[in-house]
N, C-alpha and C positions, 0 to 999 in steps of 0.2 A: 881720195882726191880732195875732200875738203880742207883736208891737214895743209894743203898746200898752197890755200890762202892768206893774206895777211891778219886775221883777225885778232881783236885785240884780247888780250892776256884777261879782260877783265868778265870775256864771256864763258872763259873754260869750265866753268860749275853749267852751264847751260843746260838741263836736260829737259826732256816733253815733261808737262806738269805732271808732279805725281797724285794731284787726287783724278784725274782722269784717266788713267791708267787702264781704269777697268774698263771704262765707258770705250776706250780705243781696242782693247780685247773682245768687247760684246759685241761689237758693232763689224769688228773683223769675221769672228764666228757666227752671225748670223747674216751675214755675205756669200759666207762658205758653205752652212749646213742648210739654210733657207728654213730654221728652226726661229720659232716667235721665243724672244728673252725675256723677264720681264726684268726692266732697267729700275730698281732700287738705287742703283750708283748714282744718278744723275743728279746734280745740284740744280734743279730745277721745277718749274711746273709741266706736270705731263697732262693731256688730256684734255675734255672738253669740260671738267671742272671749273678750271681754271684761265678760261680766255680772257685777255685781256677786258676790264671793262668797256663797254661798247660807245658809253660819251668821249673816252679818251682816244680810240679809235675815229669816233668824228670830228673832234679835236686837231687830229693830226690833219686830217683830209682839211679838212677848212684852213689850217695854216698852210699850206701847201697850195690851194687854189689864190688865198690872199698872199702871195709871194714871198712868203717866210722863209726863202731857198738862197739866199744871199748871203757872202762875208757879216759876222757882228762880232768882229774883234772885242775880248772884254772878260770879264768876270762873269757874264750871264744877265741876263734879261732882266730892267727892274723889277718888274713885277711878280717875275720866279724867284728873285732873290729877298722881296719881299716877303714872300709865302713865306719861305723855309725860315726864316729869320723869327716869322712870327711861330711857327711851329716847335722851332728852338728853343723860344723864351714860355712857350708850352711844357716846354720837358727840363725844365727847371735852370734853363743857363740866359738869363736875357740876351738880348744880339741884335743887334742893325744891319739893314742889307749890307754892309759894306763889309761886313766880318761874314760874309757868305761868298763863295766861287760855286759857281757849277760842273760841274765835270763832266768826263766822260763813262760815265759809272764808279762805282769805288773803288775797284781796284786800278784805274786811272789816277785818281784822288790818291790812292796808298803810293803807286810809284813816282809822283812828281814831289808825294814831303820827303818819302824816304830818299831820296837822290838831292834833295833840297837841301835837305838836316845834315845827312851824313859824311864825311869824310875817312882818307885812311886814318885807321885806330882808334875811332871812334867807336863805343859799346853801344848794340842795342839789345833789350832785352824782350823774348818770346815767350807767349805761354807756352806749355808743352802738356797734351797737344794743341796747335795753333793752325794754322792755314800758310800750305806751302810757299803761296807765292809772295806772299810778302817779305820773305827771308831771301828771293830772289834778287832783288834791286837793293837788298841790306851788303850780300856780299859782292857786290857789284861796284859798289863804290869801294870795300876794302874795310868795311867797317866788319869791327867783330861780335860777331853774335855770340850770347848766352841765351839759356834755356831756363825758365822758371817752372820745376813740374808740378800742375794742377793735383789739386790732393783726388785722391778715389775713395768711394765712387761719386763724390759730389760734385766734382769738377772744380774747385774754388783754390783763388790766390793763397797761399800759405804767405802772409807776409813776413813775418820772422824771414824764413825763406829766401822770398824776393828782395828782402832786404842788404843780406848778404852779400846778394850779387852787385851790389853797387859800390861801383867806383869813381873816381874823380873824373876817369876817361869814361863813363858813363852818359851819352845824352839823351837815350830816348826809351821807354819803356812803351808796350806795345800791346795794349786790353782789346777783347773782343768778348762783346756781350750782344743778346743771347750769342752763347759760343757756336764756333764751327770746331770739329767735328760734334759736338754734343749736346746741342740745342738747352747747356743751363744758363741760367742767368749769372754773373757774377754779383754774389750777394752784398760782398762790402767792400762797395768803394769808397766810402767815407772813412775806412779804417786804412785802407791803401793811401787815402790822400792826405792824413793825417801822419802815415811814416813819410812821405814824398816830403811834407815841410822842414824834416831835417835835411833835402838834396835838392835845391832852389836849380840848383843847373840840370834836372832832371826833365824834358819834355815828357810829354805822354800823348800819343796818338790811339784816341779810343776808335774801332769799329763795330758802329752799331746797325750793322745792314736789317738784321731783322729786329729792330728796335720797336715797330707796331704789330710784331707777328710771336705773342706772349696771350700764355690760356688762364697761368691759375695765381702766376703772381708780375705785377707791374716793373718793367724797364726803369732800370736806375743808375742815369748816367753820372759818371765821373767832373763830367764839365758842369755838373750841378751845385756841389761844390766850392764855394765864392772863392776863399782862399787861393785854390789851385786852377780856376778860370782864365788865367792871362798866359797860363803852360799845356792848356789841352786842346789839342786838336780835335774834332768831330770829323767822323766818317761817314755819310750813308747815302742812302741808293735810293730811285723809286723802284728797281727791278722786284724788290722781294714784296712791298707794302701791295702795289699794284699789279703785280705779275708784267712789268716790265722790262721784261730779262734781259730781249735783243734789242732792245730801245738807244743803249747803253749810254745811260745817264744819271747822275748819284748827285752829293755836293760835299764840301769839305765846309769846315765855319772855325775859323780862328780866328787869334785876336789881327787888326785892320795889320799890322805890317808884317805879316804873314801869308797872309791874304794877297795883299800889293805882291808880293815875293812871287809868292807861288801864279798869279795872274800873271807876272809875265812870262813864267815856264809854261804857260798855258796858250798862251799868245804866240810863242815863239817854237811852239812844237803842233797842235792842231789847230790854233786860231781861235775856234772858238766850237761849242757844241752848237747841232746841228740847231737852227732857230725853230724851225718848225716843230722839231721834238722836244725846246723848249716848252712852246706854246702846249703839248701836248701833258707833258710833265705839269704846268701848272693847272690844266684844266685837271688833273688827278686829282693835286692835293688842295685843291680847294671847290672844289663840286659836291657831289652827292657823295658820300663815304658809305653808301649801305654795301655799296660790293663789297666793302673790305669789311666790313662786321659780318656780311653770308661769310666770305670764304674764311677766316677766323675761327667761322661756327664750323665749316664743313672742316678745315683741318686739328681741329683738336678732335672733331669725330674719327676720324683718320688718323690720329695719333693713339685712339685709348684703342683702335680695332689693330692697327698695326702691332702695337706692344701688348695687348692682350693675346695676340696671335703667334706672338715671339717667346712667350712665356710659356706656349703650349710644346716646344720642342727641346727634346731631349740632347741638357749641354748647354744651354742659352738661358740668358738672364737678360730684361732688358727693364732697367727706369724709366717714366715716364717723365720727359724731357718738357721744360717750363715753358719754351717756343722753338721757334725756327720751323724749318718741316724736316728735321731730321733724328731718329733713332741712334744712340750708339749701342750696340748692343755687345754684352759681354757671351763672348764663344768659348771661354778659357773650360767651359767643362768640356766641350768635345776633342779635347785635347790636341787640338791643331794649334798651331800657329797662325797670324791674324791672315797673311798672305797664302801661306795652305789653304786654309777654310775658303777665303773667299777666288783662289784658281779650281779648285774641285767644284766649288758651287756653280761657277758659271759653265762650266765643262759638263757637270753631269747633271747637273739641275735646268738651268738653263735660266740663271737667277743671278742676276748681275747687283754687287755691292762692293764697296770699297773696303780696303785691308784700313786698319786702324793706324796703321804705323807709314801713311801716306802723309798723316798730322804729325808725327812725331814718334820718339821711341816709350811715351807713356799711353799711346794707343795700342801697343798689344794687349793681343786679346780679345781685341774688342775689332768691330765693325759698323763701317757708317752705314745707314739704309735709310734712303726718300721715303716719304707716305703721303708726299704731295701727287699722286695719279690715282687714278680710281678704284674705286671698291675694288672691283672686277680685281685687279690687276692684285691689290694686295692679297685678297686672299686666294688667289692662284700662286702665288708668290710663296705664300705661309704654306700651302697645300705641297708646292712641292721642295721644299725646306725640309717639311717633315719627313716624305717621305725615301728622298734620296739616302745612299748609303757613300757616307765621306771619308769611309775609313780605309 
């Protein structure tokens, strides 16, 4: 029946996201079997770990009773676009509110530049592995994607490599640090931005969502960089810093007429982010920050018990990832394939993680796994890992 609407030609790639994939499988099978899963797949905070901080929560409430519920057409709040500007010029790139928009989370922020930037025939270029859905609104416009594959197991830009793949119809290249699926850092961006000055017509759209969520080595942005400052876009979120997740609210910071640009795509498609969760968004990033140094402490705990736990089973190998809350782990010894392993796991384990090749085709092998939920849960999780039989 739907075949037989008029939709347009440019949505025929449409498919349900593929890193969710599993989390629609797990949630279907424990509908059915009335069997508890325990959800590793999830790109999120699970538990009572991880509740929102409680001032940000009366934050909202207070903006809500002082009628923060109204139209504010605009780029976002002065004073939130203050914040973030100054937090900016924190992580090495100076900024003025006015080189600040707020969004509706980041991947709002990703679909308005990539729709912004791109045209038919135009090049952009992915890490590989990278994050599905921003290749979404890439081929939507018509533009063509390339793949740049992350070397293994470090996960890092090969520039030689990336460099290759540039062309004249090349505009945009497309960093994500700490990465998804693999929680590294990308370690040189200064040597990336230093081939970029032979390709002046080269934009670069960095996403740094978990840019404050790093344990053993510090976040290093791209737009820090003076040279390449007037070509990079910034991506991020408060979802990840603050467990902000359904808040869905991030911000972009390029240079002011890009900014301008993308403010009216902003205007002229949601109006404006909700105000009150503005207000709530700034009382985050500029209050008390102890929440986010506990939960920092508790998830790097959670990251040496998850990968310690991952090391104990027969077939698996897993590195201990610089941030984010996610494990990639390498499955290539129990000789599955990354979508075998992780349909068996959830069928007979009852242990829900994502196939690696939902990032790309240099995730086989390998599997993502959360260790953002509680103890409890991980090592129930590693318990019945071990003991199931996948073969």
């Amino acid at each position: 029946m739907s075949d037989s609407y008029p939709f347009s030609s440019r949505t025929k790639h449409f498919v349900q996201p593929k890193q969710w994939a599993s989390m629609r499988v797990a949630k279907e099978q424990e509908k059915k079997t009335g069997q508890r899963i325990i959800h590793f797949e999830k790109g999120d905070y699970q538990g009572p770990d991880f509740e929102t901080p409680q001032h940000v929560l009366d934050a909202t409430e207070k903006a809500l009773r002082d009628g923060y519920v109204r139209y504010d057409p605009g780029p976002g709040l002065d004073e939130l676009r203050k914040a973030i500007a100054d937090r900016m010029a924190r992580r090495g790139r100076p900024t003025v509110p006015e080189e600040v928009l707020v969004t509706a989370g980041a991947k709002h922020a990703l679909t308005m530049n990539l729709l912004t930037f791109l045209q038919d025939g135009d090049e952009v270029i992915f890490p590989n592995p990278g994050y599905p859905p921003d290749e979404v609104w890439a081929k939507y416009t018509g533009a063509v994607i390339k793949h740049t594959p992350l070397t293994k197991p470090d996960w890092q830009f090969d520039v030689e490599a990336l460099e290759k793949l540039i062309t004249p119809k090349t505009k945009l290249l497309i960093i994500n640090t700490p990465q998804r699926p693999n929680g590294d850092l990308v370690n040189n961006p200064e040597e990336i931005a230093e081939m970029l000055k032979r390709y002046p017509h080269v934009m670069v759209i960095t996403d740094e969502i978990f840019s404050e969520v790093t344990f053993d080595k510090p976040h290093k942005s791209i737009s820090a960089v003076e040279h390449l400052r007037d070509r990079v876009i910034v991506i991020d979120t408060f979802s990840k810093t603050w467990a902000m997740t359904g808040w869905r609210i991030g911000w972009t910071v390029a240079p002011k007429p890009v900014i301008e640009k993308l403010s009216i795509f902003l205007q002229d498609s949601i109006t404006n982010v909700a105000a009150f969760i503005q207000k709530a968004a700034f009382t985050a990033m500029t209050g008390d920050q102890g929440w986010v140094e506990n939960k920092l402490s508790l998830l790097k705990s959670k990251r040496d018990r998850m990968v310690a736990g991952l090391n104990t089973i027969d077939g698996i190998k897993c590195a201990s990832p610089d941030g984010a809350f996610y494990a990639f782990a390498d499955i290539s010894g129990t000789g599955l394939t990354s979508q075998e392993f992780t349909d068996r796991l959830v069928e007979r384990a009852n242990v829900a993680v994502v196939a690696g090749t939902a990032f790309g085709s240099q995730g086989e092998g390998y599997v993502r796994i959360t260790y953002a939920c509680s103890d409890e849960d991980i090592d129930e999780g590693i318990k019945r890992m071990k003991e199931v039989d996948l073969s």
